[in-house]
N, C-alpha and C positions, 0 to 999 in steps of 0.2 A: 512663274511663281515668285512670291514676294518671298524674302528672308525670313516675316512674319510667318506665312502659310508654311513652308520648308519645319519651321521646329515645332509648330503648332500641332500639325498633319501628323508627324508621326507620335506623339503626347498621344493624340484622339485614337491614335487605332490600339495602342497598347492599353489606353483603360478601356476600350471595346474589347480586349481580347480578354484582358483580368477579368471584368467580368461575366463573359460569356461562361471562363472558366471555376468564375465563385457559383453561377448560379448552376453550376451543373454539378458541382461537388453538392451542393446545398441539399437537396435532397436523398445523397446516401447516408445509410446509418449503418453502423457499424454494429454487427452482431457481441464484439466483445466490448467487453467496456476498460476503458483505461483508465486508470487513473491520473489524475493528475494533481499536481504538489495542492493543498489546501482541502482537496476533497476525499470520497471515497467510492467505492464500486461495490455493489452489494447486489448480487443477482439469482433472484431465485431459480433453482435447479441448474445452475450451470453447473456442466461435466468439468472432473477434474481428472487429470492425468494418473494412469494406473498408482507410477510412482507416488505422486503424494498422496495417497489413501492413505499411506501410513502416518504422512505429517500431518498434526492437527493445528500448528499455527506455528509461525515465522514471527520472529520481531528481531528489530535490529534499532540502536538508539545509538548516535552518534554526533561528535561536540561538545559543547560546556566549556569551560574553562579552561579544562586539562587536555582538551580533544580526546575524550576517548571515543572508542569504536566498538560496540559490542552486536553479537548476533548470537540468539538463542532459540531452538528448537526444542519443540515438544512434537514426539512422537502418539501415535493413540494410545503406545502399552501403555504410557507414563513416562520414559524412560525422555531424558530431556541430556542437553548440553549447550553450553554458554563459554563461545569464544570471546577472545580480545583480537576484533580482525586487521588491528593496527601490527599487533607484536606476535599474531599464528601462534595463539598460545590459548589452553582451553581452561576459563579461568574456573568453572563447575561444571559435573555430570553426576548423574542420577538416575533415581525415579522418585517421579512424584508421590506426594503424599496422597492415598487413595478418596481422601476425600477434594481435595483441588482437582485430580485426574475425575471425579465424578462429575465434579459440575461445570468443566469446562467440555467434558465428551457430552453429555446431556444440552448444555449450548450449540454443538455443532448436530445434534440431532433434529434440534429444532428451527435453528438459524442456515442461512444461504451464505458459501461462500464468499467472504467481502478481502478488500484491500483496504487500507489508513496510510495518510500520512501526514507528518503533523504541518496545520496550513500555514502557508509565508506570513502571513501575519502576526502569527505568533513567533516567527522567529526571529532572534537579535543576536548581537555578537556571539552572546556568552549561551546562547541555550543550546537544549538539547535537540536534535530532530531526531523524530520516530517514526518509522513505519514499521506497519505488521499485515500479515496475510494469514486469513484465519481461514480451514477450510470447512466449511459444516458442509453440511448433505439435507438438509431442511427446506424446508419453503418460504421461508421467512427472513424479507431483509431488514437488514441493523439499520436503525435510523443514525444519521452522524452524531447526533449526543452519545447514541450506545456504544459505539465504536471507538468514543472519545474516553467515555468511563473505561471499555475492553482494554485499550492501551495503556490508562493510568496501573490497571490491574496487573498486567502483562510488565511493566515497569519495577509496581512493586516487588513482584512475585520472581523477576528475574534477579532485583537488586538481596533479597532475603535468599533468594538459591545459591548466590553467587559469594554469601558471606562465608 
């Protein structure tokens, strides 16, 4: 064997094995879906765990300038709360006002549980990232503009609870 053939030889077998092993992964699909940073997962009729029946949507918005960290839950009665998960300090709790608790439960009867998070492109030093996890029970997925308005809403509506 040449010096040549000795580093060449083993180069060739290991991208014969990388790909034997790309193309055999290639056609599994994964029954859940993940998300991942920039996009969303929107699935009609996916099963949700006993426990979160009761929660009808997660968000969490963290960064900015100040670095803050917050996470806010809303439960199905209404009944919500909005930590600072920087300083474990709960900075609103409540319930919501019957008419926001109507038309976001009324979304989740129609819509399919999805995930957001806001995508890398949009991010820069100074901004904020948000994700949220909305649970409906519907058969209908959020297109990513809906998801993108849901968040702005969910932003609002945290930043007005929490005055």
């Amino acid at each position: 064997m040449t010096d040549n053939t000795r580093t060449v030889f083993p180069k060739l077998i290991l991208m014969i094995l990388l790909l034997c092993l790309l193309s055999a992964c290639a056609g599994i699909e994964s029954e859940i879906p993940v998300p991942v940073n920039g996009s969303s997962t929107s699935t009609p009729g996916q099963e949700v765990d006993e426990a979160e029946t009761r929660i009808l949507v997660t968000w969490q918005r963290s960064g900015g300038f100040a670095g803050i960290c917050q996470n806010m839950e809303i439960q199905t009665d209404g009944s919500y709360r909005i930590d600072d998960c920087r300083n474990d300090e709960v900075l609103a709790e409540g319930i919501l006002d019957p008419d926001e608790l109507d038309r976001l439960k009324k979304q989740a009867s129609q819509m399919s549980t999805a995930t957001w998070e806001t995508p890398q492109l949009e991010l820069v030093p100074d901004a904020f990232n948000d994700s949220f996890t909305f649970y409906g029970k519907g058969q209908n997925a959020f297109t990513n503009e809906e998801l993108r308005l849901l968040n702005d809403e969910l932003a609002e509506l945290a930043q007005r609870l929490s005055k």
